[in-house]
PAZAPA-4460 file (N, C-alpha, C; in steps of 0.05 Angstrom, whole numbers, plus 32768, in hexadecimal, padded with zeros to 4 digits):
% residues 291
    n_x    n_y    n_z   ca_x   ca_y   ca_z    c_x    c_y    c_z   seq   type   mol
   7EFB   8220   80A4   7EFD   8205   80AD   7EE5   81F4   80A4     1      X     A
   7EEA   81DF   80A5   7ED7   81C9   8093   7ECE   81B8   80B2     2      X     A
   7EB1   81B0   80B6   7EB2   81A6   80D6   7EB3   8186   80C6     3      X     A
   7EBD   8179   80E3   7EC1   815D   80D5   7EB1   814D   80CC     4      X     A
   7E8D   8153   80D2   7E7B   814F   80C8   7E76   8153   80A5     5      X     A
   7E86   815C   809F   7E85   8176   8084   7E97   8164   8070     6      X     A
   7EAB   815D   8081   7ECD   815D   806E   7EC6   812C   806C     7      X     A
   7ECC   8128   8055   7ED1   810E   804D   7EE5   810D   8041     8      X     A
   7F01   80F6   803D   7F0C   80F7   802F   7F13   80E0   8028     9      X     A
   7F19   80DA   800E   7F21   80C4   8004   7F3C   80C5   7FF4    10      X     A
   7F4D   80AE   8000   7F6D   80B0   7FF6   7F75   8094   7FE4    11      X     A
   7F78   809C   7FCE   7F87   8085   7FC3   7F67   8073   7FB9    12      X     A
   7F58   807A   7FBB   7F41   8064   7FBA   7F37   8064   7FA0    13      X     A
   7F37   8045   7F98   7F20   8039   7F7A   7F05   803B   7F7F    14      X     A
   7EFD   803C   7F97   7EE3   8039   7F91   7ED1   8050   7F8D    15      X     A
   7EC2   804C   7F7A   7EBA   806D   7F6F   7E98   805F   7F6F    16      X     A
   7E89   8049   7F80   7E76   8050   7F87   7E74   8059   7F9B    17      X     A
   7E8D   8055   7FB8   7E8B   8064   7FD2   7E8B   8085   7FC8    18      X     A
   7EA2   808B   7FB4   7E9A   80AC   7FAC   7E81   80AE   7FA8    19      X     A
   7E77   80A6   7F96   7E61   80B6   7F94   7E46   80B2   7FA3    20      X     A
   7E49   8096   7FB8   7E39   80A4   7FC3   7E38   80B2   7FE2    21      X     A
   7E58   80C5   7FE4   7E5D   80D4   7FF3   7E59   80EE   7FE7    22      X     A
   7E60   80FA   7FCF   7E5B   8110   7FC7   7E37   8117   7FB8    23      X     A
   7E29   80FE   7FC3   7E0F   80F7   7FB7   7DFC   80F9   7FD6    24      X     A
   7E16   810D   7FE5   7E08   80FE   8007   7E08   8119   800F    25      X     A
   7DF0   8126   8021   7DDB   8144   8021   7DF4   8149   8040    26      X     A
   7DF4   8162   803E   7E09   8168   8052   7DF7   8166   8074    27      X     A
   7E0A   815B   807E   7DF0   814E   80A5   7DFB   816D   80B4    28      X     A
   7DE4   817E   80BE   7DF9   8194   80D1   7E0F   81AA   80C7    29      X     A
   7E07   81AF   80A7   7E1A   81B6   80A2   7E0C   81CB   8084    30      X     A
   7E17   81DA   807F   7E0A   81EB   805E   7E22   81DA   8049    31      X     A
   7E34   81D4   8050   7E3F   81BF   8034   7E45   81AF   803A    32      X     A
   7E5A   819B   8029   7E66   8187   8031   7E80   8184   801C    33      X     A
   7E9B   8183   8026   7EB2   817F   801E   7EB8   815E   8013    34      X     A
   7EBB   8157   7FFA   7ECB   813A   7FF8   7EDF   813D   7FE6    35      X     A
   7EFE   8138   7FF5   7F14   8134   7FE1   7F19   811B   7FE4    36      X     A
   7F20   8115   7FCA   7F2C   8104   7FBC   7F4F   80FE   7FB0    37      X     A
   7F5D   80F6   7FCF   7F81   80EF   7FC1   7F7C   80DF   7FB5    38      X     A
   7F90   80E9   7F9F   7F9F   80D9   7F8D   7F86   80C3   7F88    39      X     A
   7F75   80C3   7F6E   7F67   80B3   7F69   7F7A   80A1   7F5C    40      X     A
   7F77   8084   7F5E   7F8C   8076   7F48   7F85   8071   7F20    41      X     A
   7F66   807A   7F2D   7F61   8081   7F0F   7F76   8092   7EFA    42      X     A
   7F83   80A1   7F00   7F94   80B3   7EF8   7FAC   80A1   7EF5    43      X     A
   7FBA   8090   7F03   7FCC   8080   7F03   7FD9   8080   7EE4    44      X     A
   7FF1   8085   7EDD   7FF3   8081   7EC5   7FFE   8069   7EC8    45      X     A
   7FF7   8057   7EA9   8004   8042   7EA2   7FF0   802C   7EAD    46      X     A
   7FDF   8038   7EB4   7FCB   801F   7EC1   7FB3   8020   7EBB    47      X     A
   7FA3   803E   7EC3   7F8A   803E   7EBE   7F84   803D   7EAA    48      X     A
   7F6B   8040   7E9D   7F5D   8042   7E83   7F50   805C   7E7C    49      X     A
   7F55   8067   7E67   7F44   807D   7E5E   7F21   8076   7E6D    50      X     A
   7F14   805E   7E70   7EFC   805B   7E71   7EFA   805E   7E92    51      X     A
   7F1B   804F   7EA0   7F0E   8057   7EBF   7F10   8078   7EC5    52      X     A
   7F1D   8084   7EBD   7F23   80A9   7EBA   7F03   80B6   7EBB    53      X     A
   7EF9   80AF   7EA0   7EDF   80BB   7E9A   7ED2   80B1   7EA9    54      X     A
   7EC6   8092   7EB6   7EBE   8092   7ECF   7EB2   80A5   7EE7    55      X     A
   7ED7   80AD   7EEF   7EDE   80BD   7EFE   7EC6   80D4   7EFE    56      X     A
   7ED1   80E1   7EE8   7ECC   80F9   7EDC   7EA6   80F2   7EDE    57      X     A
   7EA0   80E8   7ED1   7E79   80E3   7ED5   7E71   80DC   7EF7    58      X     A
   7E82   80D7   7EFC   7E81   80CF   7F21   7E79   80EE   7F32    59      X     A
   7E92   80F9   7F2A   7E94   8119   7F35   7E7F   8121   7F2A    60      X     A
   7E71   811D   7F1B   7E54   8132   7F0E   7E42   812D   7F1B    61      X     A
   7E3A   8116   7F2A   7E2A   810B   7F39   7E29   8118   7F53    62      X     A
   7E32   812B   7F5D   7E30   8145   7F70   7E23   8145   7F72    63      X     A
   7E18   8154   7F88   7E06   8160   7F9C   7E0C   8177   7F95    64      X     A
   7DF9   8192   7F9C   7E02   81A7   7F91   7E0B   81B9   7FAE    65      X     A
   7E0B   81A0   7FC5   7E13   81AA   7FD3   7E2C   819D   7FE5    66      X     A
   7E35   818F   7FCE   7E4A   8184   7FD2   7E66   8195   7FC3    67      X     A
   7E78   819B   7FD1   7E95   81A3   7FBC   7EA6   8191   7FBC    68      X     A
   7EB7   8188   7FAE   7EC7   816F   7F9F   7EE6   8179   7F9A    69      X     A
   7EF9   8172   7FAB   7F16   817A   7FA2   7F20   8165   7F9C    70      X     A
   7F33   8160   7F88   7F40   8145   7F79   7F5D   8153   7F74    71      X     A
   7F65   8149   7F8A   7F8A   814B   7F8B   7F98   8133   7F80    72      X     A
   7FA7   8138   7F76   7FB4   812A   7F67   7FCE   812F   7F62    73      X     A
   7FE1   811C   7F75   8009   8122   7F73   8011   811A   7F64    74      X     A
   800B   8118   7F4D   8016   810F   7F35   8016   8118   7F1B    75      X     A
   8019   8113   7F0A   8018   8124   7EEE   7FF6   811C   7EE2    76      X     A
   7FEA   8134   7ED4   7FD5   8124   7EC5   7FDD   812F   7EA8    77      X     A
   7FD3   811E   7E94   7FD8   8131   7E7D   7FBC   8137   7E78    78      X     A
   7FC4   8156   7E6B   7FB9   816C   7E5D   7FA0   815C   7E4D    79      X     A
   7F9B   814D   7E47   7F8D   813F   7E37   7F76   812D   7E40    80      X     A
   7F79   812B   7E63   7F6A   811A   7E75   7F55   8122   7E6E    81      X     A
   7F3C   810B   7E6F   7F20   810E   7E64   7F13   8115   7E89    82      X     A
   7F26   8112   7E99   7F1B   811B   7EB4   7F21   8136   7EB7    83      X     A
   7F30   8145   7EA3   7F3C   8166   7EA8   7F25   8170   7E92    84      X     A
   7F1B   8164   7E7C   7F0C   8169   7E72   7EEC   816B   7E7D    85      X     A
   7EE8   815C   7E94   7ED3   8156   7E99   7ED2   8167   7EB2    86      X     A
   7EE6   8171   7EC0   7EE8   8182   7ED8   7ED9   819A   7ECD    87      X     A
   7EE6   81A5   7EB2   7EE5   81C0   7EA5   7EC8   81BB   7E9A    88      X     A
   7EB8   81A8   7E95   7EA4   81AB   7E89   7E8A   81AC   7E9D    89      X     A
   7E98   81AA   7EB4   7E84   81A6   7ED8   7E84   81C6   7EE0    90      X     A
   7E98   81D8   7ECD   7E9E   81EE   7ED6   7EB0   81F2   7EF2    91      X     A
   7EC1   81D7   7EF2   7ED4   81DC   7F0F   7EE8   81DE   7F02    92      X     A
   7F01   81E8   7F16   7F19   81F1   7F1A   7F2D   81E6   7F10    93      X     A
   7F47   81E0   7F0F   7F59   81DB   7F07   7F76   81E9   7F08    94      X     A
   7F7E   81E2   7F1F   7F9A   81EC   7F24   7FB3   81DA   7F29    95      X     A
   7FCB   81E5   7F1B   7FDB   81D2   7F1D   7FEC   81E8   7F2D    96      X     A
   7FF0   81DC   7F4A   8008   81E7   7F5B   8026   81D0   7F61    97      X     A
   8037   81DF   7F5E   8057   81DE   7F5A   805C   81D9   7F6C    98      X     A
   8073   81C4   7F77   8083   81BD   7F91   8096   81D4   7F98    99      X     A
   8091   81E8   7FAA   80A5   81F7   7FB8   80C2   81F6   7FAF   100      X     A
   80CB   8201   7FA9   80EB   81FD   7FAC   80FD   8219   7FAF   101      X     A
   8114   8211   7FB1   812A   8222   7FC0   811E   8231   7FDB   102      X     A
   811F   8252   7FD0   810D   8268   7FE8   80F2   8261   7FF0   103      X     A
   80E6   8261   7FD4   80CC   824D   7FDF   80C7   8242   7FF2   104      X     A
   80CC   8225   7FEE   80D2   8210   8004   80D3   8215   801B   105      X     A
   80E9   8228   801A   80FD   8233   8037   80E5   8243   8046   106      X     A
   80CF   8259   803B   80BE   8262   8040   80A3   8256   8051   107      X     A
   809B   823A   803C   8090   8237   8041   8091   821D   8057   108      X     A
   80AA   8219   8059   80AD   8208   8079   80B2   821A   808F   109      X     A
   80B7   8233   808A   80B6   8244   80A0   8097   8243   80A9   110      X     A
   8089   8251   8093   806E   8256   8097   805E   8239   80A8   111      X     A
   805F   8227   80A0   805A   820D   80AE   805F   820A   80C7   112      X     A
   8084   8210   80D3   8087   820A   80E9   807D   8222   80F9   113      X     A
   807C   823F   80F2   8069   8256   80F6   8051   824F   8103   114      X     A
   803A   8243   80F0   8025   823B   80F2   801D   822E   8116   115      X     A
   8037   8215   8111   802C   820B   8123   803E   8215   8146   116      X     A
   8046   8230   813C   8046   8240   8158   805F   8231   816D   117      X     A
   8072   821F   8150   808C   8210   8157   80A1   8223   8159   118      X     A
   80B9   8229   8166   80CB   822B   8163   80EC   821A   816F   119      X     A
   80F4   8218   814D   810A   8205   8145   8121   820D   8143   120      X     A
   8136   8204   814C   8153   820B   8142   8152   8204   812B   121      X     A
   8175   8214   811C   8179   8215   8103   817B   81F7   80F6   122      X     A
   818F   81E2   8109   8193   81CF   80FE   8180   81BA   80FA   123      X     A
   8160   81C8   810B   8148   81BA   8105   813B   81BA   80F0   124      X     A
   8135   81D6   80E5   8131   81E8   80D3   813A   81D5   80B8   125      X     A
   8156   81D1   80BD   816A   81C7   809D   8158   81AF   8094   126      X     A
   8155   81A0   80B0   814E   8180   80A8   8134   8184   809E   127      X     A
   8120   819D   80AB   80FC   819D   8094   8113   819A   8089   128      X     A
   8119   81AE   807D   8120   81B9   8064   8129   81A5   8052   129      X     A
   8134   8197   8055   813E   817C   8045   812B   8168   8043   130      X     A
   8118   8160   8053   8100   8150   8057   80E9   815A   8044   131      X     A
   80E7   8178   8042   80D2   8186   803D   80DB   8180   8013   132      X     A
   80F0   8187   8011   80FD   817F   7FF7   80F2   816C   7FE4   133      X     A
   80F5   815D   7FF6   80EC   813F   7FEE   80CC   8133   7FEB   134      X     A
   80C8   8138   8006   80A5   8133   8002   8092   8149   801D   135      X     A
   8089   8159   8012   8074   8173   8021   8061   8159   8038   136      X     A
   805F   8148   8026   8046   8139   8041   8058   8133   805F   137      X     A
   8072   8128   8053   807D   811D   806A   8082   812F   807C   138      X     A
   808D   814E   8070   8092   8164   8081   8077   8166   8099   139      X     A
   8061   8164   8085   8046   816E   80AA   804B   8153   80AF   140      X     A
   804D   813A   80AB   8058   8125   80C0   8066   8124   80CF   141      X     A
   807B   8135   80CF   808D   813E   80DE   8089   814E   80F1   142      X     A
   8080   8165   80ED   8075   8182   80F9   8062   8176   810F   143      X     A
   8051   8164   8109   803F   815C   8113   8044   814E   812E   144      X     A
   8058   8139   8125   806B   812E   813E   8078   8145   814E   145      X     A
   808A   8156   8145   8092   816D   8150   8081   8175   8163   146      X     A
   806A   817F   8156   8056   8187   816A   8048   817E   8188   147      X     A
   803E   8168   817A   803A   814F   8192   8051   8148   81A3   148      X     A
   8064   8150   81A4   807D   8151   81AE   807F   8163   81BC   149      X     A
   807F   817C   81B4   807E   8191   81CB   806E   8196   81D9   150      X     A
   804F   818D   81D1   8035   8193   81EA   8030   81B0   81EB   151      X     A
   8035   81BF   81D8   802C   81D7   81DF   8042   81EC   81EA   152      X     A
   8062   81E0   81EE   8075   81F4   81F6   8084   81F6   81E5   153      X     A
   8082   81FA   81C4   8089   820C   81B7   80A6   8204   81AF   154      X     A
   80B7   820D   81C4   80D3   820A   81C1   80DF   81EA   81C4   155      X     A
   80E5   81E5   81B3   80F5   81BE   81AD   8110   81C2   81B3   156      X     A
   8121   81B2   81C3   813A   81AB   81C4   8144   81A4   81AC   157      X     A
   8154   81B3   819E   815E   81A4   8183   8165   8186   8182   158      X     A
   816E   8187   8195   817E   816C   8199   8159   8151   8198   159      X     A
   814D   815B   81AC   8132   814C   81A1   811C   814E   8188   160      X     A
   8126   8163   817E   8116   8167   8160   8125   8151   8153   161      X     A
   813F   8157   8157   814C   813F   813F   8149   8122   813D   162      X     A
   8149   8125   8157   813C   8102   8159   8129   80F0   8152   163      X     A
   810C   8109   8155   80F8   810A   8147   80F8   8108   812B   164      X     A
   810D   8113   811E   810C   811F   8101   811C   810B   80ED   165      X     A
   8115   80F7   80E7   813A   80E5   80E5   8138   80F6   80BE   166      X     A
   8156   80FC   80B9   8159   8106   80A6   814F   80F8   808F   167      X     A
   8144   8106   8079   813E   8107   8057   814F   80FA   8053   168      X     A
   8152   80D7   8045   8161   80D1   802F   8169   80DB   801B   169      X     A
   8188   80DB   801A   8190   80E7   7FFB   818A   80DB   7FE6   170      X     A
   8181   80EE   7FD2   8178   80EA   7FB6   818B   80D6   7FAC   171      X     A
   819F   80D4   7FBB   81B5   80B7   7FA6   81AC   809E   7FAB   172      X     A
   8199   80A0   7FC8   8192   808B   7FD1   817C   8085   7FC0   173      X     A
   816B   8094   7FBA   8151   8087   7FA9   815F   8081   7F91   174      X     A
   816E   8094   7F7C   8181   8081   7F69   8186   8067   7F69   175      X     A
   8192   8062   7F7B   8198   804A   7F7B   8185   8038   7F78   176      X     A
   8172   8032   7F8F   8164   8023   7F9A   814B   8023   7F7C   177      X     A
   8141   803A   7F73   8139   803B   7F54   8148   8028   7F3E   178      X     A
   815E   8036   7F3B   816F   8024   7F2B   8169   800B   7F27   179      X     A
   8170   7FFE   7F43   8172   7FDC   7F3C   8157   7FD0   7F32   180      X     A
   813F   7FD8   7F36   812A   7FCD   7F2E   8123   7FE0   7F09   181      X     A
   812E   7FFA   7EFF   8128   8008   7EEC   813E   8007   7EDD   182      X     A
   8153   8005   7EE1   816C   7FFE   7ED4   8188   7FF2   7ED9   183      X     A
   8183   7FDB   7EDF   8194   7FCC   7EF1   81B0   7FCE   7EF0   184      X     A
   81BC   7FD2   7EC7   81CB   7FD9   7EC1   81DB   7FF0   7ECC   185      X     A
   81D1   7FF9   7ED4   81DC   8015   7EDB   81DA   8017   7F01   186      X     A
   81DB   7FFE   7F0D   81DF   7FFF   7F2C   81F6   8009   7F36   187      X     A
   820F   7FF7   7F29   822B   8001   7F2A   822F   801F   7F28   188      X     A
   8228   8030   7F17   8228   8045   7F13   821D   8057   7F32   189      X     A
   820A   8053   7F33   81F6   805E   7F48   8203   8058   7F68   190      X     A
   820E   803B   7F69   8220   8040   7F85   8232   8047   7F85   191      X     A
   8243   804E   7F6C   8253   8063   7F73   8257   807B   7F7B   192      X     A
   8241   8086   7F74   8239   80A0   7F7E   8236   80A5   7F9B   193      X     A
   8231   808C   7FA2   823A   808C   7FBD   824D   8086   7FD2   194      X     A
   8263   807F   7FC8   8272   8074   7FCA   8285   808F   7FD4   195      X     A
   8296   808B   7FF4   82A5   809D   8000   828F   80AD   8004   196      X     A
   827E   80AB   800F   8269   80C2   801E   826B   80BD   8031   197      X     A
   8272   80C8   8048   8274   80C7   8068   8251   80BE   8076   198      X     A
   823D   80C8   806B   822A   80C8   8077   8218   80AF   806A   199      X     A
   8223   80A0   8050   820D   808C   8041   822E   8072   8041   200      X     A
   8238   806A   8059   8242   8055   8060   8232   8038   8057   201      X     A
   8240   8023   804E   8237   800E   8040   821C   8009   8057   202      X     A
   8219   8006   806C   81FB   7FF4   8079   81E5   8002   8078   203      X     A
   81F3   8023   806E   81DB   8035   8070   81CE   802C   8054   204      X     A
   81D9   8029   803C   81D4   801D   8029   81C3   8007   802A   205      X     A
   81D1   7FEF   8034   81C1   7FDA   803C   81A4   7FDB   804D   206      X     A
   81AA   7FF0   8061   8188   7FF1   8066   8171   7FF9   8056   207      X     A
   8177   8010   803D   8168   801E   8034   8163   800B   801A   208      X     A
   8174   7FF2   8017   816B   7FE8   8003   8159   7FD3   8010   209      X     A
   815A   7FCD   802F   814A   7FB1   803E   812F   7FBC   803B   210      X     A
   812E   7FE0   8042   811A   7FED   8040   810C   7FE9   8023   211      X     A
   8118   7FEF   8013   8108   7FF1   7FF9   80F5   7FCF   7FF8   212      X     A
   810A   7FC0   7FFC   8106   7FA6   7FFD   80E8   7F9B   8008   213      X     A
   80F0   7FA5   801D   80D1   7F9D   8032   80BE   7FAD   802A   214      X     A
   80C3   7FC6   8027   80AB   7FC9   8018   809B   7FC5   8007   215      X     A
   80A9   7FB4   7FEA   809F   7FA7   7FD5   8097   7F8E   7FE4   216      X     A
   80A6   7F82   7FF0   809C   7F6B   7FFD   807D   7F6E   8012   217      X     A
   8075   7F88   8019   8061   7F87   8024   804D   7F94   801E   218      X     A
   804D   7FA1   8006   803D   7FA9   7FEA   802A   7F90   7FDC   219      X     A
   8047   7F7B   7FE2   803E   7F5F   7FD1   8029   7F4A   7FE6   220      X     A
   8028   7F5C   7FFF   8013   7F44   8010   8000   7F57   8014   221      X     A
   7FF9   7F6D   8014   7FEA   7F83   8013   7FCA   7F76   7FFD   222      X     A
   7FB7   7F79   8010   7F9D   7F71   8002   7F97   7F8B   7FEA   223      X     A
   7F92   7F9F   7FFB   7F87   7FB3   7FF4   7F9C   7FCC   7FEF   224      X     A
   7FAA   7FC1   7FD4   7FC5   7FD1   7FC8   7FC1   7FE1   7FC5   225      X     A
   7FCF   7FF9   7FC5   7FCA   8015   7FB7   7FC3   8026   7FD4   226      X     A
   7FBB   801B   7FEE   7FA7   8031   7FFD   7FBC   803E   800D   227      X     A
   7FBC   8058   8009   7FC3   806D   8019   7FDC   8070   8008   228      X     A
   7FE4   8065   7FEF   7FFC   8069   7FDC   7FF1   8080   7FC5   229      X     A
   7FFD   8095   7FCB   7FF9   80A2   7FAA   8003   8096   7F8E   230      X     A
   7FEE   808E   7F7D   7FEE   8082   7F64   8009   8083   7F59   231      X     A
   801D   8094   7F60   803D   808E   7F4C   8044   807C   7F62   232      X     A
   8044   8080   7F7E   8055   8072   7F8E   804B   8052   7F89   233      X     A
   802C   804F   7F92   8025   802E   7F82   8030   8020   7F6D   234      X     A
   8028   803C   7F53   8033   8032   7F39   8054   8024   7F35   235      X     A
   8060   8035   7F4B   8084   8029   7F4B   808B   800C   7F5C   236      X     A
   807A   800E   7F6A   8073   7FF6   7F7F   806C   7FE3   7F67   237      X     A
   8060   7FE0   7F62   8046   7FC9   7F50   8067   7FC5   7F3A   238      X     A
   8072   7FD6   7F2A   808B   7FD8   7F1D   809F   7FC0   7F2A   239      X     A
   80A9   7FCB   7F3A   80BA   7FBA   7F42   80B3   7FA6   7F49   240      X     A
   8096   7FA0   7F5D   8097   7F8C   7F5B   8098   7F7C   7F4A   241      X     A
   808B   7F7D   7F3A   807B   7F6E   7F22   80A4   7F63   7F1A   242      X     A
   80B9   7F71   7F16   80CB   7F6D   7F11   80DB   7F65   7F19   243      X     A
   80DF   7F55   7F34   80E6   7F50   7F46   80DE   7F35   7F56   244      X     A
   80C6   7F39   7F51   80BB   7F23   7F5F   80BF   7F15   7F80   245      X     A
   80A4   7F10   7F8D   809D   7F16   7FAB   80B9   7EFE   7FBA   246      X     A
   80BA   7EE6   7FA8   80CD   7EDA   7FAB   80EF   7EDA   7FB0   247      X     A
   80F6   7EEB   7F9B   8109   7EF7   7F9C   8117   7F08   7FAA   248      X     A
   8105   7F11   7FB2   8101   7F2F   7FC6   8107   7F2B   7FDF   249      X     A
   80F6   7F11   7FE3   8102   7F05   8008   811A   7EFC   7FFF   250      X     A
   8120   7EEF   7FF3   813D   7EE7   7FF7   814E   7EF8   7FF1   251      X     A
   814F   7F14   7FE2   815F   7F2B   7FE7   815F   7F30   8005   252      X     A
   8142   7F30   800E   8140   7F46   802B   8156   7F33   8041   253      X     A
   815A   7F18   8034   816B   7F04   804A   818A   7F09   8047   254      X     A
   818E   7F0D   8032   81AB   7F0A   8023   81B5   7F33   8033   255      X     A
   819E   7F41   802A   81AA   7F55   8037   81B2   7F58   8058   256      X     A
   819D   7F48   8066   81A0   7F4D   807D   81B7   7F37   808C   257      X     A
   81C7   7F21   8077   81D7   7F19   807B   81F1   7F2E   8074   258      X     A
   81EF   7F34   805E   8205   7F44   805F   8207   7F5E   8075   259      X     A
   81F4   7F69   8078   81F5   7F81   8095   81FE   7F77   80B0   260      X     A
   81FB   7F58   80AC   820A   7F4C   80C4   822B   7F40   80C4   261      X     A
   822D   7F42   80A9   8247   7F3E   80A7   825D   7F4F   80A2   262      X     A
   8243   7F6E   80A4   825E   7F7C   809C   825F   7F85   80B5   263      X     A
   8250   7F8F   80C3   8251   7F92   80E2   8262   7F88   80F4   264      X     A
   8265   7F6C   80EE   8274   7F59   80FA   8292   7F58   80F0   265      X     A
   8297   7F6C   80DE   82AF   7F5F   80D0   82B9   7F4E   80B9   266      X     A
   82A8   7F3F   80B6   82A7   7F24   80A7   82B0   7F2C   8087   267      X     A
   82A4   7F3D   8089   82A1   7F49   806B   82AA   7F67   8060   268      X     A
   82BB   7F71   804E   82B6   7F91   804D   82A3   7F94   8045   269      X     A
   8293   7FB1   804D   8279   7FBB   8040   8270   7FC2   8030   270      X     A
   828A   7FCF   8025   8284   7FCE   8001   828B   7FC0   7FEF   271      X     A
   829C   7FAD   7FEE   829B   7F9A   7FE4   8283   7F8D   7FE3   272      X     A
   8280   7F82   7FF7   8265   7F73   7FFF   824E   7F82   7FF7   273      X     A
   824B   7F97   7FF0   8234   7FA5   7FEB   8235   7FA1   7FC7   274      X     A
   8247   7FAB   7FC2   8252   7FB3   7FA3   8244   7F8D   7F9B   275      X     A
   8250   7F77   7FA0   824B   7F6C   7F9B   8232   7F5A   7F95   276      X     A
   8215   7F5B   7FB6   8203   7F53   7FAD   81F8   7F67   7FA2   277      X     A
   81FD   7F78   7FA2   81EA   7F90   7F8B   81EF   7F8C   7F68   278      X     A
   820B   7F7C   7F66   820B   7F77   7F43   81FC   7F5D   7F41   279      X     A
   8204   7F46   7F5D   81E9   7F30   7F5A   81CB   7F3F   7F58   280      X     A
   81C0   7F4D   7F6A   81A6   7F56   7F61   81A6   7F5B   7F47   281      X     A
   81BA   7F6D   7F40   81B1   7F74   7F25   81B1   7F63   7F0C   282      X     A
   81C4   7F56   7F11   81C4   7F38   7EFC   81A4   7F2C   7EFE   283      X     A
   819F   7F30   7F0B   8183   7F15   7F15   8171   7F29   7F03   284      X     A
   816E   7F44   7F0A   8152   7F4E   7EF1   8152   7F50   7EDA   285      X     A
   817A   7F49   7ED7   8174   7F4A   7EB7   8169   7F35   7EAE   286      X     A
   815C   7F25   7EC4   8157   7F09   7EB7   813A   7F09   7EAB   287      X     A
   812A   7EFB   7E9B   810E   7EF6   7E90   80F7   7EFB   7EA6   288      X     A
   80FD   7EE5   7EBC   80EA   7EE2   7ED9   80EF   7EE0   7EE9   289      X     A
   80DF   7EE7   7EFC   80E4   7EF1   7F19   80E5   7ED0   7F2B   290      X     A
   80FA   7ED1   7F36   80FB   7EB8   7F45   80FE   7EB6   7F62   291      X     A
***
């Protein structure tokens, strides 16, 4: 264990004179000192610069020799990074570990809910398991709640795990909701796939697109963009927006939440009404500018 005196961490963060002069900083109470570094956005592809990378990379040299330095990174780097070059030339590490899957996975959400001395019914179990699929962080977000939930008695009412747990969106759902800002052309396509699903009924749709919605819309009032976002998730953010525009966006987030009231009400069928402002959205990006 690392005491908290020991452990610093920095997530998502540009500024690389607070790094260095944390890993430039003599351990207080302690024989070392721990600083990781999420997801630097230096790494960001499509944005950074070969010159902010190397930066990076001359930043990390600037150690203490009694400092150790972990640089996680959920994203791809290529083979060619002048910061993978500059790790190897510090004489540090380099490991690329793989997202769990199938038995794996299954293993290692056991091991997790193990750990924390939980025990879960099966149909608790399924939902990690579908959660865990998707994104590992959210799973100990979960677990975590779980935990704080039981106080120490171990055994959860399924019926209150679930409540706790609200299910993993289906991958058709991110499709979609991708689509309209990455290939608009192809929306129609993408709600079909959902189309006659008992469990992704037209408002469920409509929320997960109000969702996507507000979140670009609150990306776009956000001072200090990027913090606590791993560099692809920003990078897709900053995407759409940029394509979309902050304007546009509210008046989607209105038009949707008119239609969730009209289909609720009757007024309207839901897929119809869905089918339809979703080919207006999509008409609108094929346009030049964001209005």
């Amino acid at each position: 264990m690392v005491a908290d005196l020991g452990l610093e961490e920095f997530r998502s963060s540009r500024d690389l004179d607070a790094i260095a002069r944390s890993i430039a900083t003599p351990p207080f109470l302690a024989i070392r000192r721990l600083v990781v570094i999420w997801d630097p956005p230096q790494l960001a592809a499509g944005q950074r610069t070969a010159k902010e990378v190397e930066l990076l990379g001359t930043t990390l040299n600037s150690r203490l020799e009694t400092t150790a330095v972990l640089v996680v990174s959920r994203g791809t780097v290529p083979a060619s990074s002048p910061l993978l070059h500059s790790v190897r030339a510090q004489g540090g590490e380099i490991r690329l570990l793989k997202r769990p899957r199938g038995r794996e996975l299954r293993r290692y959400v056991d091991d997790e809910v193990r750990a924390r001395g939980l025990q879960l019914g099966q149909p608790v179990m399924a939902r990690l398991l579908d959660v865990a699929g998707q994104d590992l962080g959210r799973l100990h977000q979960e677990l975590e709640k779980v935990e704080i939930f039981g106080a120490g008695k171990g055994r959860i009412n399924d019926s209150d795990a679930l409540l706790l747990i609200p299910p993993a969106p289906p991958t058709e759902l991110y499709r979609l909701t991708d689509s309209l800002f990455e290939a608009p052309g192809r929306v129609g396509e993408r709600l079909s796939e959902l189309a006659g699903r008992p469990d992704l009924p037209p408002p469920v749709v409509v929320g997960a697109l109000a969702r996507v919605v507000r979140d670009l819309i609150s990306f776009a009032n956000e001072k200090d963009r990027g913090r606590n976002l791993p560099p692809w998730k920003e990078e897709k953010l900053r995407a759409h927006l940029k394509r979309a525009g902050e304007p546009r966006l509210r008046r989607w987030l209105v038009q949707l939440a008119d239609l969730d009231w009209s289909t609720r009400t009757g007024a309207v069928d839901g897929q119809e009404g869905l089918e339809l402002l979703l080919a207006r959205m999509a008409t609108e990006l094929t346009g030049r500018s964001p209005s």
